[in-house]
N, C-alpha and C positions, 0 to 999 in steps of 0.2 A: 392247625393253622389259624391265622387271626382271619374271622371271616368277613368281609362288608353286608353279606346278608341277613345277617342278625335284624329281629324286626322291631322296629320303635316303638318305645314305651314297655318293652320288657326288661327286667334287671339280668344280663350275661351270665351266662353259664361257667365255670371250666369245666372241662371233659376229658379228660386223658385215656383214649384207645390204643391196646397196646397192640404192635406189631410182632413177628415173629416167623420165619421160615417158617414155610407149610402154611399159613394160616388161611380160609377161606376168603378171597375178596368180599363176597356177594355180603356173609356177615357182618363186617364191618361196613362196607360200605351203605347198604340199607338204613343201617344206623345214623350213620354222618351225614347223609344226603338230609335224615328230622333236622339232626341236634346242632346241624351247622345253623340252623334260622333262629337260635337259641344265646348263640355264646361260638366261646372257642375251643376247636377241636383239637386238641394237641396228639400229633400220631408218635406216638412212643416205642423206640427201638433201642436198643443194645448200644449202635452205636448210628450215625446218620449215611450207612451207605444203604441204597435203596436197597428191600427187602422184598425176597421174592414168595409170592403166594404160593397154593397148591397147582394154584391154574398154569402158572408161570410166569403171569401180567406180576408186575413188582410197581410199590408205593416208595415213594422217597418220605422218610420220618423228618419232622418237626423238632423234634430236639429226641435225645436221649434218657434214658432209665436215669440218671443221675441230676440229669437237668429240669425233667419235671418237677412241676408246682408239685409241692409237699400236699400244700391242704386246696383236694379238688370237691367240686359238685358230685361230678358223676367221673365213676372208674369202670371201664368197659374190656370186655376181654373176647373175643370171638374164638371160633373154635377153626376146625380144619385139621389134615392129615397129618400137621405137625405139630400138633398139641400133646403130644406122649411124649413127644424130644424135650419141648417148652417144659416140661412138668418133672423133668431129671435138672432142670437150669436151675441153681441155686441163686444166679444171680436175678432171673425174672421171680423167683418164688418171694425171693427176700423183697424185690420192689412191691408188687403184688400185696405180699402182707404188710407193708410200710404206709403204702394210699391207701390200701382199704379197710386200714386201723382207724383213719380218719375222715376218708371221703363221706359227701350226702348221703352218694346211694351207690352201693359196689354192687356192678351188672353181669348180665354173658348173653349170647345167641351162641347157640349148637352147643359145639363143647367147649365152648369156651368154659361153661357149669365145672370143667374137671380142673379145669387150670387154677378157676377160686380156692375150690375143692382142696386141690395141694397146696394150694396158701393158708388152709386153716380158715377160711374166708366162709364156709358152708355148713360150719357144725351146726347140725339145731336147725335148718332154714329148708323150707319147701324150694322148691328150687324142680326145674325144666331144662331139656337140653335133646339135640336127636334124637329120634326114636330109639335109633340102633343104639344110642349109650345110653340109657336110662338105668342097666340094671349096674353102671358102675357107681352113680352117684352113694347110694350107700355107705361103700366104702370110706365117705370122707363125710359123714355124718351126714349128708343131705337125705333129706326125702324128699325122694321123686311123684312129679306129677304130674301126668299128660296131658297137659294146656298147650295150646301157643304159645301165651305167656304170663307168668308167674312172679305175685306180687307176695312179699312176706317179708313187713316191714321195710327197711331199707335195700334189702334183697331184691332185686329187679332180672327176672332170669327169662327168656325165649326159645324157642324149640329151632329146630333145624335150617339156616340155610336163611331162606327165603322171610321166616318170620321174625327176621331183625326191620321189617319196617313196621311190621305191629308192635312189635317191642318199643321202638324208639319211639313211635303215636303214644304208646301207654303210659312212658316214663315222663316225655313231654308234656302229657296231660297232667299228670300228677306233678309238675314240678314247676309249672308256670300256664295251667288250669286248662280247661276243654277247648274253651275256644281258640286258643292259639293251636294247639293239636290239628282241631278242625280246620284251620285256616291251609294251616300247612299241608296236611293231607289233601285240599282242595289244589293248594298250586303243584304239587306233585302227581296231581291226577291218581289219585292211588283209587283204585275202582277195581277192583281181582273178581275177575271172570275166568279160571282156569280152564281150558280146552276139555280138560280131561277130570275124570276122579279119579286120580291115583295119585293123591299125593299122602297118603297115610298108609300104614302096612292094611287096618282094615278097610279102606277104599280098594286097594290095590290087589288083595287080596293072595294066599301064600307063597303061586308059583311067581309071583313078579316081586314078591319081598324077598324071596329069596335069591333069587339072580342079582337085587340090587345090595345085597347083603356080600355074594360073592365078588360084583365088580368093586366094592368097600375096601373087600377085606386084600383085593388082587392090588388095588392101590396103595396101602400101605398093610401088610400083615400084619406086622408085629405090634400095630396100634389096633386094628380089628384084634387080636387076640387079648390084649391086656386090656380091653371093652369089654371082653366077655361077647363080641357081636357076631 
């Protein structure tokens, strides 16, 4: 969407986030809440009827797969329970590989890393994504690395969930320098004090990796099983 909060005196972004059944909210949205102070967000779907997350909360898309700007800044893909169906869509694969033939920087949080991956997008590039799916990237030339988030060349990749806002700090930084990052980061209070240490399999340690592995795989199986998770 074209946004008014873009901040003066930086030259605008485009940014096209692609949409998709299943997809995680919290991944994309993490993102857009930096890169909206940046430029314009364009949310990209199949077609413009609102698109439902894994949560069930659904975003209304900005234009269409056919309608986006050819040649963008930044190409973003976030992951969720419906990323194994996305990754059978010939038609999101072929856009996928179209913008990120061209874009600045072609990104992901969570698994989004698998959806590049099937575009051909991740041969050769270190690249980050879920805990739980790290031993799929392989498959699709990437090698995997357990950072939050993962810089390799134009490849801009974030790990599970939640660290699509360090992701979007990191990219922001590198795309229009620290101090606007930091500006940003300041009016969104981003300050992470987590209640608890468990938010890594080794913080967490194996009998709560594995219960959260099962609730995973109880949410969508047939995506836990072609993760290998």
């Amino acid at each position: 969407m074209s946004s008014t909060l873009t901040i003066p005196g930086i030259e605008p972004l485009s940014i096209a986030m692609l949409l998709y059944p299943g997809f995680t909210m919290l991944d994309l949205i993490g993102p857009q809440s930096v890169l909206v102070w940046a430029g314009t967000t364009h949310l990209v779907a199949k077609t413009m009827a609102p698109v439902e997350s894994d949560s069930g909360a659904r975003l209304l898309p900005t234009c269409t797969l056919a309608d986006c700007p050819r040649d963008l800044d930044v190409l973003f893909v976030p992951g969720g329970f419906g990323t194994f169906a996305a990754m059978k869509d010939p038609e999101v694969l072929a856009f996928l590989a179209d913008r990120g033939a061209r874009a600045g920087s072609v990104t992901s949080v969570c698994g989004g890393a698998l959806l590049l991956g099937a575009a051909g997008l991740l041969q050769g590039y270190r690249s980050t994504t879920h805990w739980a799916l790290h031993d799929a990237l392989p498959a699709f030339g990437a090698v995997p690395v357990k950072q939050r988030v993962v810089v390799d060349r134009n490849r801009i990749s974030g790990g599970g969930v939640t660290a699509g806002i360090d992701f979007g700090l990191t990219l922001l930084a590198q795309l229009r320098g620290e101090e606007t990052a930091r500006l940003v980061q300041l009016m969104m209070e981003y300050d992470p004090a987590p209640p608890f240490a468990a938010g890594t399999p080794e913080q967490a340690g194996p009998a709560l990796t594995e219960r959260a592995l099962k609730l995973m795989r109880a949410a969508a199986p047939a995506d836990a099983a072609q993760a290998g998770a």
